[in-house]
FILO-315856 format. One record per atom (N, C-alpha, C): residue in three letters; atom name; x, z, y. Coordinates in pm, 1 decimal, always signed. Last residue first. Layout:
ATOM    r   a        px        pz        py
ATOM  ala  CA         X         Z         Y
...
//
This chain:
ATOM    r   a        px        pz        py
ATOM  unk   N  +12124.6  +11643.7  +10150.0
ATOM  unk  CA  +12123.1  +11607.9  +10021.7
ATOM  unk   C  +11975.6  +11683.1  +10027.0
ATOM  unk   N  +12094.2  +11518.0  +10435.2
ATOM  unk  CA  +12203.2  +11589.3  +10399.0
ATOM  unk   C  +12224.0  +11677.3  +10204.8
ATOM  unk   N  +11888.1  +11421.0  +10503.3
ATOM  unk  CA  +11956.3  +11315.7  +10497.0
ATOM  unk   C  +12127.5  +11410.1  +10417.0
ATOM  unk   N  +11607.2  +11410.7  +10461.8
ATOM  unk  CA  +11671.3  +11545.5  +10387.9
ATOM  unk   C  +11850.9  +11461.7  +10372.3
ATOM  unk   N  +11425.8  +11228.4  +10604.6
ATOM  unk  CA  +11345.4  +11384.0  +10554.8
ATOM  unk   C  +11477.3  +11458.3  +10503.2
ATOM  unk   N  +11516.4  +10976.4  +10488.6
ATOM  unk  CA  +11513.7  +11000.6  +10625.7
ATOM  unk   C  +11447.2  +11184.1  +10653.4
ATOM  unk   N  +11545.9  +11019.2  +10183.2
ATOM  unk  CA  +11675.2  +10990.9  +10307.8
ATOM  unk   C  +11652.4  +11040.4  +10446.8
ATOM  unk   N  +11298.5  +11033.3  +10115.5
ATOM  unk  CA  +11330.2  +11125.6  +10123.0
ATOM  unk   C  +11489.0  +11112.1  +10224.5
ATOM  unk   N  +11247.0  +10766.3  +10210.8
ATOM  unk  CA  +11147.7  +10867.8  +10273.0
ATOM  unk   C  +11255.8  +10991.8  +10247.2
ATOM  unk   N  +11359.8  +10620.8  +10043.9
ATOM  unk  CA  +11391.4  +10601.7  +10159.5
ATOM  unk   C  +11319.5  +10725.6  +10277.1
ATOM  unk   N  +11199.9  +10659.9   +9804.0
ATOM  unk  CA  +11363.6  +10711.8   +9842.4
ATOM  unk   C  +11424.6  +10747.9   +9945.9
ATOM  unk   N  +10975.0  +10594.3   +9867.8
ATOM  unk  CA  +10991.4  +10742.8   +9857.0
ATOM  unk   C  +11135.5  +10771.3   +9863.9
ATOM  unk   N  +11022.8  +10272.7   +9846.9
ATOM  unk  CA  +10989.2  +10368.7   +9985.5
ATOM  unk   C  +11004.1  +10535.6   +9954.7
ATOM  unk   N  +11120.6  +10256.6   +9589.8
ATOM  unk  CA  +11210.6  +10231.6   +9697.2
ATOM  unk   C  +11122.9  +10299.6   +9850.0
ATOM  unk   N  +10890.8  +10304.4   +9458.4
ATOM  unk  CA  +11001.2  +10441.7   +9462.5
ATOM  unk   C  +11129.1  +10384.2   +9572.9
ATOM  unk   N  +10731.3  +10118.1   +9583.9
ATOM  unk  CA  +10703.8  +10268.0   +9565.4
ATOM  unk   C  +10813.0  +10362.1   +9512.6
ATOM  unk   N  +10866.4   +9890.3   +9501.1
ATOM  unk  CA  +10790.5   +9889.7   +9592.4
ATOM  unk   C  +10778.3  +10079.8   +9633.8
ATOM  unk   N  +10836.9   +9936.4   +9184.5
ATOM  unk  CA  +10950.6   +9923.2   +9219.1
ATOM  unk   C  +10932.0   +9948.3   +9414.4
ATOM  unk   N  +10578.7   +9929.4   +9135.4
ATOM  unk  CA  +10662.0  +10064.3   +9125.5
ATOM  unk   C  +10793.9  +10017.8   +9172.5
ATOM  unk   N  +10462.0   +9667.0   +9240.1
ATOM  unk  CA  +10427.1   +9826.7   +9262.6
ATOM  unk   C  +10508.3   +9895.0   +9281.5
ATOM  unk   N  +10628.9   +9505.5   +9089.8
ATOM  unk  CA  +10636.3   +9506.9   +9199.3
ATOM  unk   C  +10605.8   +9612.1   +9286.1
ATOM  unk   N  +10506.5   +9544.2   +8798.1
ATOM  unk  CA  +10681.5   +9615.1   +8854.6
ATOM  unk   C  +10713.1   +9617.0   +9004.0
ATOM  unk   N  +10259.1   +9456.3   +8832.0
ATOM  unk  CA  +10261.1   +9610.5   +8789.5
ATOM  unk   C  +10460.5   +9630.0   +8825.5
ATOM  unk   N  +10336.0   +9144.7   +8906.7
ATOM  unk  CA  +10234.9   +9228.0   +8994.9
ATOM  unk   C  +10284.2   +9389.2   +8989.0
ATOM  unk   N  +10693.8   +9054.7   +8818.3
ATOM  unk  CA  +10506.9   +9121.9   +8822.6
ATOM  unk   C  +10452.4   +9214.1   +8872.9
ATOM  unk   N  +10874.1   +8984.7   +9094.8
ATOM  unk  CA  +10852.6   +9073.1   +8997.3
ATOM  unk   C  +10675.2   +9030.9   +8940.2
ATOM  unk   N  +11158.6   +8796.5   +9244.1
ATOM  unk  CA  +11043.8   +8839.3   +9206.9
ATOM  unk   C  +11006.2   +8902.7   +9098.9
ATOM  unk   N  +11323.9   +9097.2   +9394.8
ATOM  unk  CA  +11228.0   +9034.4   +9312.1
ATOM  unk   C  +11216.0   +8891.5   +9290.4
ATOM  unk   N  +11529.1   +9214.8   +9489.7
ATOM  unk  CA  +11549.6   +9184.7   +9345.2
ATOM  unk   C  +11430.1   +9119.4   +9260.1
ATOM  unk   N  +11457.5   +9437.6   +9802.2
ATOM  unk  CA  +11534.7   +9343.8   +9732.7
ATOM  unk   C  +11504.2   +9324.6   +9574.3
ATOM  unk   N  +11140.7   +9388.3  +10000.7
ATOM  unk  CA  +11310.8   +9461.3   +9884.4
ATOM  unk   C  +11334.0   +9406.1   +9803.8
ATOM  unk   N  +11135.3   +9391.6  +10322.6
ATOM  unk  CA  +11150.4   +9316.2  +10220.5
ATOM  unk   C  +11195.5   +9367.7  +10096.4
ATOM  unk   N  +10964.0   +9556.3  +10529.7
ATOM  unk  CA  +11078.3   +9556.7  +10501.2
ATOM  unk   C  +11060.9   +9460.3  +10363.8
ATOM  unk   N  +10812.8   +9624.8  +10834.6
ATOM  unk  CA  +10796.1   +9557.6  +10682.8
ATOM  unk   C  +10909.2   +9564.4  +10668.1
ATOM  unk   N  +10800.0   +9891.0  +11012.7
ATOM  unk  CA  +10821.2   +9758.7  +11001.0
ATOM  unk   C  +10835.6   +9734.0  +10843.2
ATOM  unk   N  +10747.2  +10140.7  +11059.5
ATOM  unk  CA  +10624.0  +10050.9  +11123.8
ATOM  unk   C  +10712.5   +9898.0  +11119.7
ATOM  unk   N  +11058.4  +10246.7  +11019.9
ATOM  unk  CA  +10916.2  +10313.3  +11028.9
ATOM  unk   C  +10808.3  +10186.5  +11106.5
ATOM  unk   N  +11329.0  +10179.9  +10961.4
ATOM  unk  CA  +11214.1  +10162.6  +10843.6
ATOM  unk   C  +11056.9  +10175.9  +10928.1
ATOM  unk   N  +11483.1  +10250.9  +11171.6
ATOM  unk  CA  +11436.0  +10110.9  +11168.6
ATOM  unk   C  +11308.9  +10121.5  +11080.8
ATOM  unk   N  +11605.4  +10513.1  +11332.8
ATOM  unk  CA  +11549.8  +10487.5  +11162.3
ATOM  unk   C  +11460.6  +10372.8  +11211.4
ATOM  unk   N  +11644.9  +10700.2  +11543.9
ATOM  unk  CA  +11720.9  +10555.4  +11483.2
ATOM  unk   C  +11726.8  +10520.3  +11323.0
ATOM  unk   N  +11436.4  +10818.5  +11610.2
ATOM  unk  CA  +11423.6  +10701.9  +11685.2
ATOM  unk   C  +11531.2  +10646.5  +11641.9
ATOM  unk   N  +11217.6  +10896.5  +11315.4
ATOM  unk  CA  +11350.9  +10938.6  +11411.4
ATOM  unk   C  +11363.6  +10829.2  +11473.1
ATOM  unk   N  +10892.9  +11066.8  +11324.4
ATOM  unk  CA  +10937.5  +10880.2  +11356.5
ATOM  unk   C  +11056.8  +10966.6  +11392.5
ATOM  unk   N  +10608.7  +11166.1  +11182.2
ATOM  unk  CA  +10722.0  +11215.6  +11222.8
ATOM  unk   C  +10867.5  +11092.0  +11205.5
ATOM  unk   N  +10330.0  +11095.1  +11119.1
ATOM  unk  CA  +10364.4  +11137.4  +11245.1
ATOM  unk   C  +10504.3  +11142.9  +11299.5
ATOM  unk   N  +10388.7  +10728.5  +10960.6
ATOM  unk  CA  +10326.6  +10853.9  +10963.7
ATOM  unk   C  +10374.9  +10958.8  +11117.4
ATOM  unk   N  +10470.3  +10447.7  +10758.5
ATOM  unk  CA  +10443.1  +10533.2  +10892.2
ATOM  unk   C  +10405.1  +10645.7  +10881.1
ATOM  unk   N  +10682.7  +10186.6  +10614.3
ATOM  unk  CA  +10691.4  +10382.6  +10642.1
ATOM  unk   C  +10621.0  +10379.8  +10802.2
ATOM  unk   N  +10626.2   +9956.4  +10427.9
ATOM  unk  CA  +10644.4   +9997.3  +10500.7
ATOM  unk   C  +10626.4  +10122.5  +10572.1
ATOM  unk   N  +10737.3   +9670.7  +10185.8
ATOM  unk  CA  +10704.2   +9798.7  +10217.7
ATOM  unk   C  +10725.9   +9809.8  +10400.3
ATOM  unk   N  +10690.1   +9362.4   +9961.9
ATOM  unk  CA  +10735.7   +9459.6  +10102.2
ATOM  unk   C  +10682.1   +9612.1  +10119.5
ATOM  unk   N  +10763.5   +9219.0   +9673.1
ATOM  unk  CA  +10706.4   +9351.3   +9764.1
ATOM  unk   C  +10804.1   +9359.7   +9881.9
ATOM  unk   N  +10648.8   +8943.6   +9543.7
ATOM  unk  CA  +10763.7   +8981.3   +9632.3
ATOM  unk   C  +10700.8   +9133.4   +9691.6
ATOM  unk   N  +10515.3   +8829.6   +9229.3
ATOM  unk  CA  +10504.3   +8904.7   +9364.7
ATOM  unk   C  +10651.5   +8924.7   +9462.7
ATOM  unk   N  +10403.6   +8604.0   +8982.9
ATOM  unk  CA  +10482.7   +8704.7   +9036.5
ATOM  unk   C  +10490.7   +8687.6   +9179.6
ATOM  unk   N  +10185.2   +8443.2   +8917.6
ATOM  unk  CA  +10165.7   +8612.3   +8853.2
ATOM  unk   C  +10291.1   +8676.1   +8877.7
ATOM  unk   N  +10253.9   +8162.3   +9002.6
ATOM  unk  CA  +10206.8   +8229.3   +8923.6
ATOM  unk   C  +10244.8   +8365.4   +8873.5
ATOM  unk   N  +10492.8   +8270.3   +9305.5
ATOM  unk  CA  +10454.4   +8185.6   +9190.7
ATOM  unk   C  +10347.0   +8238.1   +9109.1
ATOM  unk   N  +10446.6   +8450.8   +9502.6
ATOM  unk  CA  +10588.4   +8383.8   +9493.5
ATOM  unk   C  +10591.9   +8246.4   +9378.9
ATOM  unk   N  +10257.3   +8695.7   +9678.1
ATOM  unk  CA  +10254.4   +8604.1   +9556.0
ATOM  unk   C  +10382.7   +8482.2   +9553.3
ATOM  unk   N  +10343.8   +8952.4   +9852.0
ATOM  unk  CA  +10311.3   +8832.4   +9848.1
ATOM  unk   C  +10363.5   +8744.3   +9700.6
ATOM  unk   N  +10229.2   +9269.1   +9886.7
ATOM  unk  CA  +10277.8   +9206.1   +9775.3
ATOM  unk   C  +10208.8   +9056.3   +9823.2
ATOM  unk   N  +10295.7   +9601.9  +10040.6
ATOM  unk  CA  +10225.9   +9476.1   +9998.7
ATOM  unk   C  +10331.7   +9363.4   +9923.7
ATOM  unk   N  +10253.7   +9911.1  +10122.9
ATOM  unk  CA  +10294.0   +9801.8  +10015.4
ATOM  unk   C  +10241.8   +9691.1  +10060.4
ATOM  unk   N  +10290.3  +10217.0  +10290.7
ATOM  unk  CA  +10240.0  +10062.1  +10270.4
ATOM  unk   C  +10330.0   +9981.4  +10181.3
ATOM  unk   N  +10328.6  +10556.4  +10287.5
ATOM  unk  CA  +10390.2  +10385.7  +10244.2
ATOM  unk   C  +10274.6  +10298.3  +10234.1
ATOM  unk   N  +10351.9  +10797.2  +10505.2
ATOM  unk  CA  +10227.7  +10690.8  +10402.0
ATOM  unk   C  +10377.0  +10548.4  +10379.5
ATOM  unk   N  +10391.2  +11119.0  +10447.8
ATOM  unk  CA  +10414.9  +11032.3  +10555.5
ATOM  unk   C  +10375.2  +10917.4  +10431.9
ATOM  unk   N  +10399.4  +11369.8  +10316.6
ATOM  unk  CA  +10303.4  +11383.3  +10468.7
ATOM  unk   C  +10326.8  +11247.5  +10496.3
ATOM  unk   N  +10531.0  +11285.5  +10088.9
ATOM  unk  CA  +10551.0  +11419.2  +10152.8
ATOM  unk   C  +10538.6  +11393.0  +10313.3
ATOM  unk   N  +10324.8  +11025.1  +10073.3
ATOM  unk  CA  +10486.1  +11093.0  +10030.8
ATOM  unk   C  +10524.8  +11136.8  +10132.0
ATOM  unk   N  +10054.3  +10841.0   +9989.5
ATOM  unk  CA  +10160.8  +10919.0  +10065.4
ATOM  unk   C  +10249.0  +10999.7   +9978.2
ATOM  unk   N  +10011.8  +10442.5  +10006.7
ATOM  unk  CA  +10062.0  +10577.5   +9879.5
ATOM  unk   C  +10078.3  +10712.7  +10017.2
ATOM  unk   N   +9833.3  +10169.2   +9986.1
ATOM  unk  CA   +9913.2  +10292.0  +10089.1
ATOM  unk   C   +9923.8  +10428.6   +9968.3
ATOM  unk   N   +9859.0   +9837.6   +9916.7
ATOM  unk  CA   +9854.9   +9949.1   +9833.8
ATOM  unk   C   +9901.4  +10062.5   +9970.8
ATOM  unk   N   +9755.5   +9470.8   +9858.6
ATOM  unk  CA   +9780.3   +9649.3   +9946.8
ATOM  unk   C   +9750.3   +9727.3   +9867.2
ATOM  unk   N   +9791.6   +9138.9   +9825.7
ATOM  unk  CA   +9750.5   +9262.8   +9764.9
ATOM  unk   C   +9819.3   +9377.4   +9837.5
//
């Protein structure tokens, strides 16, 4: 299952591999125009941590761990 969200100009990818009946593992992943060359996140999957989850927590959990990470790399100084 896929999901692309954007956040502030730049896209998250989701996805969600199935782990057992009706729970998920989310990965994420950050692309868009504006790439720092020592930020790993961008055009690679990333795993996150604490699942497995249901389908609907995998989402959001999935999705505010990439916007976090978005805003880190966008405003690293608070």
């Amino acid at each position: 299952m896929q999901r692309t969200l954007n956040y502030r100009g730049l896209d998250i990818y989701i996805e969600l591999r199935p782990t057992s009946k009706d729970m998920f593992e989310p990965w994420l992943r950050i692309d868009g125009a504006t790439r720092d060359a020592g930020t790993a996140a961008f055009g690679t999957l990333i795993k996150v941590r604490g699942g497995p989850y249901s389908r609907r927590w995998a989402y959001f959990v999935a999705e505010i761990a990439g916007q976090t990470s978005i805003d880190l790399i966008l405003c690293p100084e608070g």
